[in-house]
C-alpha positions in Angstrom: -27.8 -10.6 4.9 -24.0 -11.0 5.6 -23.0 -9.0 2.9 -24.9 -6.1 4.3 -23.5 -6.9 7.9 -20.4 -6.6 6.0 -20.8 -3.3 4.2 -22.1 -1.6 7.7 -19.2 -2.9 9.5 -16.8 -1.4 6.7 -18.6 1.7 7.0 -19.0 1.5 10.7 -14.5 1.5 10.7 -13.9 4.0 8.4 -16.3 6.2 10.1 -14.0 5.1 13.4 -11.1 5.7 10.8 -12.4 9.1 10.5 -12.5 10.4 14.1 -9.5 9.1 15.2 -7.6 10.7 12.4 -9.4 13.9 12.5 -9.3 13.4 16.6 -5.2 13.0 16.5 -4.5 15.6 13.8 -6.2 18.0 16.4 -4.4 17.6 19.4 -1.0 18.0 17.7 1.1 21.2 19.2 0.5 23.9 16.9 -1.5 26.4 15.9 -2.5 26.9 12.4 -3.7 29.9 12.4 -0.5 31.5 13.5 1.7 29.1 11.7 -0.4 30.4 8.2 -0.1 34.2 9.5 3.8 34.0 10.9 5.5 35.2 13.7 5.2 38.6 13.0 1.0 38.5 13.3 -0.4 40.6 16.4 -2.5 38.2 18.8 -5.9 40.0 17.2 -5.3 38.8 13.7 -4.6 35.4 14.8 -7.6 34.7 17.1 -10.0 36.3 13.9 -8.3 34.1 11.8 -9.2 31.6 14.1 -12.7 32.2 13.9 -12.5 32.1 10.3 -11.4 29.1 10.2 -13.3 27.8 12.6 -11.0 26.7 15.0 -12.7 27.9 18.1 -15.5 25.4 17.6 -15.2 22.4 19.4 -13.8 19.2 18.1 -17.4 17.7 17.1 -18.5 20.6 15.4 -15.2 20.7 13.2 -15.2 16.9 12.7 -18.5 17.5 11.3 -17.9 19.8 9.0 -14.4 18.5 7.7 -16.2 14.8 7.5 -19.3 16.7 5.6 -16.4 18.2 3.1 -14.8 14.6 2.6 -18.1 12.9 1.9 -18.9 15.4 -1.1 -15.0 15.6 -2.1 -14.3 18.6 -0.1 -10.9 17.4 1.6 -9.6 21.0 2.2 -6.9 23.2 1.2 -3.3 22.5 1.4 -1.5 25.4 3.4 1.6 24.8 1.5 0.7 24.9 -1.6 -2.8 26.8 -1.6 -4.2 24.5 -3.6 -7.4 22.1 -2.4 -6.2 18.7 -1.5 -8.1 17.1 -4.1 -6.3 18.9 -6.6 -3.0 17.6 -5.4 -4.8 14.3 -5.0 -5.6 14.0 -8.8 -2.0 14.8 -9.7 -0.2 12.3 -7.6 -2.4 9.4 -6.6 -2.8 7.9 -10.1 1.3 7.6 -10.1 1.4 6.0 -6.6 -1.5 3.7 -7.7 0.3 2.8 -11.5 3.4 2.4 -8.8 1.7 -0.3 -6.4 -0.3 -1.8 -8.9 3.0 -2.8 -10.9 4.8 -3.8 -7.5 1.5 -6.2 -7.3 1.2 -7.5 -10.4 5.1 -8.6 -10.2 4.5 -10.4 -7.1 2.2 -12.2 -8.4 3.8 -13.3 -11.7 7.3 -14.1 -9.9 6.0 -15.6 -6.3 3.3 -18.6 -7.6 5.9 -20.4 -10.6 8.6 -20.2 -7.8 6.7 -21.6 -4.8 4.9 -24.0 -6.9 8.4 -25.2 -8.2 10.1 -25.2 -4.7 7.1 -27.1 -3.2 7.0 -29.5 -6.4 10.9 -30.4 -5.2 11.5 -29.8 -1.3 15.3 -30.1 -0.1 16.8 -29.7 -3.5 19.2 -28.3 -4.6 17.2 -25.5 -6.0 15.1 -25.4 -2.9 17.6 -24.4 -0.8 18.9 -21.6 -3.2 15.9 -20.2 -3.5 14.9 -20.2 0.0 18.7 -18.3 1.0 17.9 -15.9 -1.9 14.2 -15.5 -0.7 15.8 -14.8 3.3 18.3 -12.5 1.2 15.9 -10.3 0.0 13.6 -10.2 2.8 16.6 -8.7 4.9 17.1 -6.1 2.5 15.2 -2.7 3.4 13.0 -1.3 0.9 14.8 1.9 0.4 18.3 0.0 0.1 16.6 -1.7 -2.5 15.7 0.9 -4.4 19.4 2.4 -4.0 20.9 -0.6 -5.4 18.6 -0.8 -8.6 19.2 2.9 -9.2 23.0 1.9 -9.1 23.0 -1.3 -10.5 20.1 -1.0 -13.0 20.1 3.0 -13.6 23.8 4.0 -13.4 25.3 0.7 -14.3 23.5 -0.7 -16.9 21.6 2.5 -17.9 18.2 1.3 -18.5 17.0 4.2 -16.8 17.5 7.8 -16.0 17.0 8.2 -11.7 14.7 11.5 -10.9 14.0 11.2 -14.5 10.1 10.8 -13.3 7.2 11.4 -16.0 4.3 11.9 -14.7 1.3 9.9 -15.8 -0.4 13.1 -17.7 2.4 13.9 -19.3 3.6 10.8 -20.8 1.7 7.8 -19.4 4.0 5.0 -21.5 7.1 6.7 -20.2 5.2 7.0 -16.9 5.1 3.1 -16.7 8.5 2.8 -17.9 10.3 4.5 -15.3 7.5 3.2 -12.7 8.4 -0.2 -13.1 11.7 0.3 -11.3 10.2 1.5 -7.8 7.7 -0.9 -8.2 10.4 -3.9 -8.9 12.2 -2.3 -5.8 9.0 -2.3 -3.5 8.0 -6.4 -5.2 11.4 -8.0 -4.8 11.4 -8.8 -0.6 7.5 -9.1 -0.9 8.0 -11.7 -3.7 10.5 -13.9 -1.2 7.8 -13.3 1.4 5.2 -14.6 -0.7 7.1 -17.5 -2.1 7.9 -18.8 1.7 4.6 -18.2 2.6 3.3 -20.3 -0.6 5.8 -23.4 0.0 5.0 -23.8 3.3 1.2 -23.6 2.6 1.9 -26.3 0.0 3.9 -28.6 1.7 1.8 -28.6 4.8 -1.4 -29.6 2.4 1.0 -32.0 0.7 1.2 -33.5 4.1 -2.2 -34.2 4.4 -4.3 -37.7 4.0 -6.2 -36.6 0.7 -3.0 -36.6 -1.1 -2.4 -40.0 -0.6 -5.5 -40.7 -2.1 -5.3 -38.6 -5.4 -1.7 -40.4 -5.7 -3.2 -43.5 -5.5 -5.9 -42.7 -8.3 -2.8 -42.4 -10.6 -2.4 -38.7 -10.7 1.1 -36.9 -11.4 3.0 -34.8 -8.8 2.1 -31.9 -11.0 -1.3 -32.5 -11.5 -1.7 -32.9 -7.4 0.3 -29.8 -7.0 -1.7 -27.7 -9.2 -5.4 -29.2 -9.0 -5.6 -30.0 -5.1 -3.1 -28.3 -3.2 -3.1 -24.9 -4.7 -6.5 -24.7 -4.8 -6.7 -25.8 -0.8 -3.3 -23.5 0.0 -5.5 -20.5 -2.0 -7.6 -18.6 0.8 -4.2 -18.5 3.2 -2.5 -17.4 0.8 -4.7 -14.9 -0.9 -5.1 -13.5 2.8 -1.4 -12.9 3.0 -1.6 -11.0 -0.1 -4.0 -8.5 1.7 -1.0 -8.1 4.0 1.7 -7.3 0.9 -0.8 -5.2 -0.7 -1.2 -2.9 2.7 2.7 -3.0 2.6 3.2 -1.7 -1.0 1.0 1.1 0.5 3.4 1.7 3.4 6.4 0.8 0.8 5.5 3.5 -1.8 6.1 6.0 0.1 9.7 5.5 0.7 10.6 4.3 -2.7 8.7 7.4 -3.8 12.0 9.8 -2.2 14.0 6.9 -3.7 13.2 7.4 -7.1 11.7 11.0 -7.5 8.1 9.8 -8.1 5.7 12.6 -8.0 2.9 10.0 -5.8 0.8 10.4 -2.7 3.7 9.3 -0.5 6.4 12.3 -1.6 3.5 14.3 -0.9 2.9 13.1 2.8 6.7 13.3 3.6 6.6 16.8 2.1 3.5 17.4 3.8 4.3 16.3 7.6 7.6 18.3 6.9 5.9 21.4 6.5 2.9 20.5 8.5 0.7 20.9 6.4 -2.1 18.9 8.3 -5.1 19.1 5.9 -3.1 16.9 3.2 -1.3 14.5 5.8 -4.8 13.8 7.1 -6.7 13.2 4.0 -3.8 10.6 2.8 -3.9 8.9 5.9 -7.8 8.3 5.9 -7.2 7.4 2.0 -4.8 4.3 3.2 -7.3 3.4 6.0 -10.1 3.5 3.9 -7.8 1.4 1.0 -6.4 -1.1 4.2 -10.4 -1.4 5.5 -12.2 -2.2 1.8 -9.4 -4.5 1.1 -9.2 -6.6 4.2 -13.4 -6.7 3.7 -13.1 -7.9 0.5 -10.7 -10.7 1.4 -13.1 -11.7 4.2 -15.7 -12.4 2.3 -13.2 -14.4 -0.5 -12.5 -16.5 2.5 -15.8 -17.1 3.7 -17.1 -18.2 0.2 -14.4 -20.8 0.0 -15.5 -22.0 3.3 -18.9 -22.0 2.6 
C-alpha cells in the first residue's frame, strides 16, 4: 500500500512538473508564430499561422494536447533545427547520461576509501590534508574545473584532444574516453562534498554508546568502522547522494560548453539562445521527471532501513 501511495504521489508531481513548465514556457514575451515567419510576415500570415499551430486556444486546451504528445513520445518539433525533439533527444542524451553516469561512478569509487580513512584517523596528519584539499575543491567552480583539466590534463600532458568530442554512435570507446574528463571535472568538488559529508556521518556514529560496546567485545577499529558505522552512517549518506546526482544533472550542462560534448545540456544553452521553446521545455521536464523518480526512490531506501 505505500509503494502505491508512492508511485501516485510521483505521478501526482510530475504531472504538477508538467503544468508548471508548460504554464511558464507560455507566458514568456514572444511570439512564435512570428518569430518562425520573421519580421517581414504581414499580420494575416502570422495570426493563420497561429491558428495552425494552435496558439489561439487557451492554455488548457494546448497543455492538453502538448502533455497527450509527451505521453506517446510526441515532444514536438525544434524550430531551430526542424527536426522533432525526440530526434535531437536520441542523439544527445545518451552522451549526457554516459557523462553523469561516469561523474557518479567516480564519486563513488574516490569519496567512501577516503572518508572511511579520514574517519578511521580524525585530527591526523592526513586528516587535515585531506579536509583543506576537500574545502579546495569545493571552492572551485565547475567550469573552472573543467578549464584547468583541459589545460593541465589536455594541453599539458596531452592525454586528450579538447573539442575533440566523439559521439557515442560514432565511436562509443572513444566516446567514453574523452567523456571521462568532463565527468572527472563535474566528480572532483562533488567527491570533497561527499567525503565531508561521510566523515562527519562517521564520526558522529562513532560517538555513539553502541560503539563502546562492540569495542568492548574485542572488535578492531576497522571492523567497527566498516560493519557498524557505515552501515548506520548509510541512509544519510545515500540521501546526500540524491543531492550530487541532481547536481551532475545541473553540472553537465556547463561542463558540456567546457568540453564540446554533443549532450542535452549544449543543447538547452543552444536552445534558450535561440528560443527555441519546444526543446528547452521538454529537457526541463526530463530533469524534473529524472530529480522526482530519483528522490522517490531514495525515500523508499530510507524508509526500508527504518523499517
Amino acid at each position: 500500500m505505500r509503494a502505491v501511495k508512492k508511485i501516485v504521489s510521483m505521478f501526482a508531481a510530475v504531472v504538477a512538473l508538467s503544468f508548471i513548465t508548460f504554464l511558464a514556457f507560455s507566458v514568456l514575451p514572444g511570439d512564435a508564430a512570428e518569430a518562425k515567419l520573421g519580421t517581414n510576415a504581414t499580420p494575416e500570415q502570422i495570426e493563420a499561422l497561429r491558428e495552425e499551430m494552435g496558439l489561439n486556444d487557451n492554455v488548457l486546451v494546448r497543455y492538453g494536447r502538448w502533455i497527450g504528445g509527451v505521453c506517446t513520445g510526441d515532444l514536438g518539433k525544434s524550430e531551430r533545427y526542424g527536426r522533432p525533439v525526440s530526434e535531437l533527444f536520441a542523439v544527445t542524451l545518451p552522451n549526457t547520461l554516459i557523462l553523469a553516469g561516469m561523474a557518479f561512478v567516480i564519486i563513488i569509487v574516490l569519496s567512501f576509501p577516503f572518508g572511511l580513512l579520514y574517519a578511521r584517523y580524525p585530527g591526523s596528519i592526513g586528516d587535515r590534508a585531506g579536509v583543506f584539499v576537500n574545502q579546495t575543491f569545493m571552492a572551485i567552480p565547475a567550469f573552472f574545473m573543467g578549464i584547468l583539466i583541459s589545460v593541465i590534463l589536455g594541453l599539458g600532458l596531452n592525454l586528450f584532444v579538447p573539442g575533440a568530442f566523439v559521439s557515442y554512435d560514432e565511436d562509443l570507446s572513444r566516446c567514453a574516453a574523452y567523456l571521462f574528463f568532463p565527468a572527472l571535472a563535474v566528480a572532483l568538488p562533488k567527491v570533497s562534498m561527499t567525503i565531508r559529508f561521510l566523515r562527519s556521518a562517521l564520526l558522529t556514529e562513532k560517538r555513539k554508546e553502541y560503539v563502546r560496546t562492540a569495542r568492548s567485545k574485542g572488535l578492531s577499529e576497522w571492523e567497527i568502522l566498516r560493519k557498524h558505522l557505515l552501515p548506520n552512517a548509510l541512509a544519510a549518506t545515500v540521501t546526500f547522494l540524491g543531492v550530487v546526482v541532481s547536481e551532475i544533472v545541473a553540472g553537465s550542462i556547463v561542463i558540456e560548453q567546457v568540453f564540446g560534448v554533443n549532450g542535452l545540456g549544449r543543447l538547452l544553452v543552444n536552445s534558450v539562445a535561440n528560443r527555441d521553446y519546444n526543446v528547452v521545455q521538454a529537457i526541463v521536464l526530463y530533469i524534473g521527471i529524472v530529480v522526482i523518480v530519483l528522490n522517490g526512490v531514495i525515500e523508499a531506501f530510507i524508509q526500508k532501513e527504518e523499517e
